[in-house]
DSSP file (Angstrom, degrees, kcal/mol; ACC not computed):
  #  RESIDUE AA STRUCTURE BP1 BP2  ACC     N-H-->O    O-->H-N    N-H-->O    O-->H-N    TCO  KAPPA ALPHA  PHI   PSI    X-CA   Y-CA   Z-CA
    1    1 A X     >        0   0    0      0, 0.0     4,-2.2     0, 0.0    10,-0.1   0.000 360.0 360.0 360.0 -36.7  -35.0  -43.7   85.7
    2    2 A X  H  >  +     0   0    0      2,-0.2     4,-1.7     3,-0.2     9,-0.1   0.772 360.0  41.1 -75.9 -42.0  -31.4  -42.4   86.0
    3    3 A X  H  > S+     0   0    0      2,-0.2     4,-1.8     1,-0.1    -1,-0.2   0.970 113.9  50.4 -73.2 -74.0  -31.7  -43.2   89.9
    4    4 A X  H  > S+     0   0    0      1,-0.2     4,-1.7     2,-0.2    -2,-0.2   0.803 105.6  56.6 -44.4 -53.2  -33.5  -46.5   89.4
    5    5 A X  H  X>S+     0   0    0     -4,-2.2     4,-1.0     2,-0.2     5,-0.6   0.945 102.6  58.3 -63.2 -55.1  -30.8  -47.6   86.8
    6    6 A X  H  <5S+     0   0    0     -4,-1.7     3,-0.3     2,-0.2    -2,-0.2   0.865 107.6  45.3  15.3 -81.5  -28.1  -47.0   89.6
    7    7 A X  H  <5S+     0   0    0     -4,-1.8    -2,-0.2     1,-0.2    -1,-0.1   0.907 126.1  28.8 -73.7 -40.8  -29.7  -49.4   91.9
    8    8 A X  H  <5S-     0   0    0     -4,-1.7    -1,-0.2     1,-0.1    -2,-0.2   0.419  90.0-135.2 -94.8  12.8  -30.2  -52.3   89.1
    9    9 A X  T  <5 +     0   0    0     -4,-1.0    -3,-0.2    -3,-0.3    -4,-0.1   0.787  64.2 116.5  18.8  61.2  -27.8  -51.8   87.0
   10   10 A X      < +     0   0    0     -5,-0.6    56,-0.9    -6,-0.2     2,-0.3   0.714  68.4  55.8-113.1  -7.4  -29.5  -52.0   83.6
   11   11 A X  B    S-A   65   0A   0     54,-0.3    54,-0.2    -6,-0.2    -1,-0.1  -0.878  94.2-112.2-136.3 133.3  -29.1  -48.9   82.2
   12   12 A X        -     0   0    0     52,-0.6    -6,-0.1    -2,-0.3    -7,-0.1  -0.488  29.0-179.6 -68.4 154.4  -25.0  -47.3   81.9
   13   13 A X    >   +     0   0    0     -8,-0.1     3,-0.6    -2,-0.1    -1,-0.1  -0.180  51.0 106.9-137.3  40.9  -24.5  -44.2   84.4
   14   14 A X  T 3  S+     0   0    0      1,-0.2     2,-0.4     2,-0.1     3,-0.0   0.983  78.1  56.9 -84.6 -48.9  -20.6  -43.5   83.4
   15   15 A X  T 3  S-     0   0    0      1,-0.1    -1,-0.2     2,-0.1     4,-0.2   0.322 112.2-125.4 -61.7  -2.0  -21.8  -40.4   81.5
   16   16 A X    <>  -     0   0    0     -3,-0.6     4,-1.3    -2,-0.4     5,-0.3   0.493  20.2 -91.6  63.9 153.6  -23.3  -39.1   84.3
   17   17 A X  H  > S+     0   0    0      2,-0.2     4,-1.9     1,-0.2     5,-0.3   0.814 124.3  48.8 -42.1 -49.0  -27.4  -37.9   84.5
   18   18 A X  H  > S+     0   0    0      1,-0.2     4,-2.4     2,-0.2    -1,-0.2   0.895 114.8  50.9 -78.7 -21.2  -27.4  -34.2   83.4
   19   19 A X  H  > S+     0   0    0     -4,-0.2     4,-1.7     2,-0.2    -2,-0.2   0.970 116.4  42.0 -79.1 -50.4  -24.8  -35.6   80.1
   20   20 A X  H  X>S+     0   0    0     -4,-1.3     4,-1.3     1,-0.2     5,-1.0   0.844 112.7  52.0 -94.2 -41.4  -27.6  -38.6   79.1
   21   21 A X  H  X5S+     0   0    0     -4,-1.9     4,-0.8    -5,-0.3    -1,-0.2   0.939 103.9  54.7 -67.9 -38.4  -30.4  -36.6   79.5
   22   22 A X  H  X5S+     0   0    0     -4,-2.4     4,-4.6    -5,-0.3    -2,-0.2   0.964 113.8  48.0 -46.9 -68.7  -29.0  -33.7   77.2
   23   23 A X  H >X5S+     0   0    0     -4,-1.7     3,-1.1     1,-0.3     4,-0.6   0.750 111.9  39.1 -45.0 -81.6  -28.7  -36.3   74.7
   24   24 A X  H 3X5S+     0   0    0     -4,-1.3     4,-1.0     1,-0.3     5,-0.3   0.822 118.2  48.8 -81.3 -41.3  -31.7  -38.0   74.6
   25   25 A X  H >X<S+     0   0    0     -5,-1.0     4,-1.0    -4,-0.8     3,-0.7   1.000 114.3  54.5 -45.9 -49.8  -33.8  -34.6   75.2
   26   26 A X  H XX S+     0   0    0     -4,-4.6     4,-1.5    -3,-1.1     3,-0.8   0.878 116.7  39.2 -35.9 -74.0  -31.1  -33.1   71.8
   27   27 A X  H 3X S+     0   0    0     -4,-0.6     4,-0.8     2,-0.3    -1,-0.2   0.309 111.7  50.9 -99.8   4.8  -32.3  -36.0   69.8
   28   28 A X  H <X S+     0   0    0     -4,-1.0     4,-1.3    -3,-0.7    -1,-0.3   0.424 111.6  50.7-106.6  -4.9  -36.0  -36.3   70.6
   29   29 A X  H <X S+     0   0    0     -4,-1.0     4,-1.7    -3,-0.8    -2,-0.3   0.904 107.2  58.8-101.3 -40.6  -36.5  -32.7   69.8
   30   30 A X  H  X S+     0   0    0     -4,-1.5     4,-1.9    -5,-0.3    -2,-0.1   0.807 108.9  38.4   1.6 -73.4  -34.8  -33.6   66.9
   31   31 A X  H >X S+     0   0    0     -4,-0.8     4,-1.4     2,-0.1     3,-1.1   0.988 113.7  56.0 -60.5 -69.9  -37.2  -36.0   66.1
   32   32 A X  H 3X S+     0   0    0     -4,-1.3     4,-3.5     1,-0.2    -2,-0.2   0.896 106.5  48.9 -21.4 -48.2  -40.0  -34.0   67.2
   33   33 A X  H 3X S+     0   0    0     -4,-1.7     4,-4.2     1,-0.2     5,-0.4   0.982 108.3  56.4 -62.4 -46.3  -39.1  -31.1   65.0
   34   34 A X  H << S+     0   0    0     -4,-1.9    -1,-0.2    -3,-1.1    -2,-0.2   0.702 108.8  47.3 -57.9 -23.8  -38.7  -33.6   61.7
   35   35 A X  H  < S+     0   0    0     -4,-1.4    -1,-0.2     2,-0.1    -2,-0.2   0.756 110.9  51.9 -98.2  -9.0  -42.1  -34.8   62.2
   36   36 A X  H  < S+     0   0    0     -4,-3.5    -2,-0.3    -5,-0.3    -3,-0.2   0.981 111.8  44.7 -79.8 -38.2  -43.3  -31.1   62.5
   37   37 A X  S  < S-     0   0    0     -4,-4.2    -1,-0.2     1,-0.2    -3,-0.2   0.619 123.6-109.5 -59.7  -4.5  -41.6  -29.9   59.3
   38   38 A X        -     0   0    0     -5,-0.4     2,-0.2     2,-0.0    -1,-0.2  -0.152  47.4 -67.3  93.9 154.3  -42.9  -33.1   57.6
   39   39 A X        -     0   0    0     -4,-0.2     3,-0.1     1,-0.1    -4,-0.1  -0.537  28.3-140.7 -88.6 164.5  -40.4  -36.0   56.6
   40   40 A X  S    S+     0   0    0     -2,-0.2     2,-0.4     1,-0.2    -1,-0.1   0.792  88.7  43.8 -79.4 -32.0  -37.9  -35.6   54.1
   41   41 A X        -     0   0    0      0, 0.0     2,-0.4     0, 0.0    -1,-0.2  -0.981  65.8-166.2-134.1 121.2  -38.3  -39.2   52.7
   42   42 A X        -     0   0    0     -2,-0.4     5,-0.1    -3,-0.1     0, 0.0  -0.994  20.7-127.7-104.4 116.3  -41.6  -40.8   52.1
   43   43 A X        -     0   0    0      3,-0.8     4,-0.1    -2,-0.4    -1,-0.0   0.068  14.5-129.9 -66.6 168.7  -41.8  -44.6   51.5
   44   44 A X  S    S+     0   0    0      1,-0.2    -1,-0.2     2,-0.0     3,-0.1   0.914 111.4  48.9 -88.4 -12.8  -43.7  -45.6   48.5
   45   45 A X  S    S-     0   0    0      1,-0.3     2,-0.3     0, 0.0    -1,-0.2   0.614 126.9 -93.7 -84.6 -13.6  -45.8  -48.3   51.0
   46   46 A X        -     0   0    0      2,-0.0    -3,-0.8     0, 0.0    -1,-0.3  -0.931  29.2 -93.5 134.0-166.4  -46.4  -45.4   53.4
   47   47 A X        +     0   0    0     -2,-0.3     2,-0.6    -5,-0.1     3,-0.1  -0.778  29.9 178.9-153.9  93.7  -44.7  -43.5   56.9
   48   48 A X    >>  -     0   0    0     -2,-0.3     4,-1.8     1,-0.1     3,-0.6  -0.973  16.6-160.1-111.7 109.3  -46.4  -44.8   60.0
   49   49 A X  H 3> S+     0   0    0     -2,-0.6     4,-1.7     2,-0.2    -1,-0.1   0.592  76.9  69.7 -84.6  -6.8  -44.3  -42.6   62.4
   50   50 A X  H 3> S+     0   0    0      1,-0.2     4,-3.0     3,-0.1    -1,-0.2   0.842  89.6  59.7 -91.8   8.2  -44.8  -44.5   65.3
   51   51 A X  H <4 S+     0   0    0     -3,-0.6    -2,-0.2     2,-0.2    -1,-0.2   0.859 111.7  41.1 -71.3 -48.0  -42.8  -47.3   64.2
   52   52 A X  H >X S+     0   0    0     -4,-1.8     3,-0.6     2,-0.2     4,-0.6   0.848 111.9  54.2 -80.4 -11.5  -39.8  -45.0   63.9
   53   53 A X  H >X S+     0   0    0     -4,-1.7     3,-3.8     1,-0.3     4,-1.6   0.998 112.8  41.0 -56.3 -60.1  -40.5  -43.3   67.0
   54   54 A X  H 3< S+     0   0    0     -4,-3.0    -1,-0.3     1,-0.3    -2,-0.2   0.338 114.1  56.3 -81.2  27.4  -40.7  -46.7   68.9
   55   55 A X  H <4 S+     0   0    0     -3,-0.6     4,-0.4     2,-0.1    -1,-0.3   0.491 111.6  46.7-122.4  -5.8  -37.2  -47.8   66.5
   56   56 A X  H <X S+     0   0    0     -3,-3.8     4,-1.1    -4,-0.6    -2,-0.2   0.619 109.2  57.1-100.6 -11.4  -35.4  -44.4   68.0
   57   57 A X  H  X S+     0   0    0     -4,-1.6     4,-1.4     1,-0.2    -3,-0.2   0.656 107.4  42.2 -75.3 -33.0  -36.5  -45.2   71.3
   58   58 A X  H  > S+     0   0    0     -5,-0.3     4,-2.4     2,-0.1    -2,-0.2   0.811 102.9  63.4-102.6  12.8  -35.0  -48.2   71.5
   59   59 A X  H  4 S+     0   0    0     -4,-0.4     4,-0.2     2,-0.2    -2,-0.2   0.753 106.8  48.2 -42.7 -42.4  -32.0  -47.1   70.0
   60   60 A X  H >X S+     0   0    0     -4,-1.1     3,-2.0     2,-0.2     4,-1.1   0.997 114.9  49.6 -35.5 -79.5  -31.6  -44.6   73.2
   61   61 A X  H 3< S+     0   0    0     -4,-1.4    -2,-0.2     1,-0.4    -1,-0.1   0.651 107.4  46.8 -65.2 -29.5  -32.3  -47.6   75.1
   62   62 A X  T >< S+     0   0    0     -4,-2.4     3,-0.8     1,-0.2    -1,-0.4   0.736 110.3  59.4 -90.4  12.6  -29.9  -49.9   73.4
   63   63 A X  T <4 S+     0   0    0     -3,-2.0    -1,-0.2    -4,-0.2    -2,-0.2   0.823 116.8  29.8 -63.1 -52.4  -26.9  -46.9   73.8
   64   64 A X  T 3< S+     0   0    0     -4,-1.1   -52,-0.6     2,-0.1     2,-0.4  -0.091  93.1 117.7-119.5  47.2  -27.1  -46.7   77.6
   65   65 A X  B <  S-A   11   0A   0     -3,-0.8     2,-0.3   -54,-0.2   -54,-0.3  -0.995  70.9-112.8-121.4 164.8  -28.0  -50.1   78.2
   66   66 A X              0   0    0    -56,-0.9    -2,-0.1    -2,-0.4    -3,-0.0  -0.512 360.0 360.0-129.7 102.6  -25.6  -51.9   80.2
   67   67 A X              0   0    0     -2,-0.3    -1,-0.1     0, 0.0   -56,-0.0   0.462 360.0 360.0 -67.6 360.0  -23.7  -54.9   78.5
């Protein structure tokens, strides 16, 4: 992706690969971990975690993507 973003410039590469890829691994283990301990905050309509998965995924995306 890192590579691919390079050639097509949609995605930023001033942080360099091994620095974006820390991050986004930190903060998806992050997630991961939150949904294994159970969430902290339950809505009173419900928790459909893959709507916040896919709303911290693009959050990544809109971080490194390329104004």
């Amino acid at each position: 992706m890192y590579l691919k973003a390079m050639q097509d410039e949609t995605l930023r590469v001033d942080e360099g690969e091994e620095k974006m890829f820390s991050k986004t691994l930190h903060l998806m283990l992050a997630a991961v971990t939150r949904y294994v301990v159970g969430p902290v905050y339950i809505p009173e309509k419900g928790f459909d975690a893959m709507e916040e998965l896919e709303t911290m995924k693009e959050m990544l995306l809109e971080r490194y993507r390329k104004v």
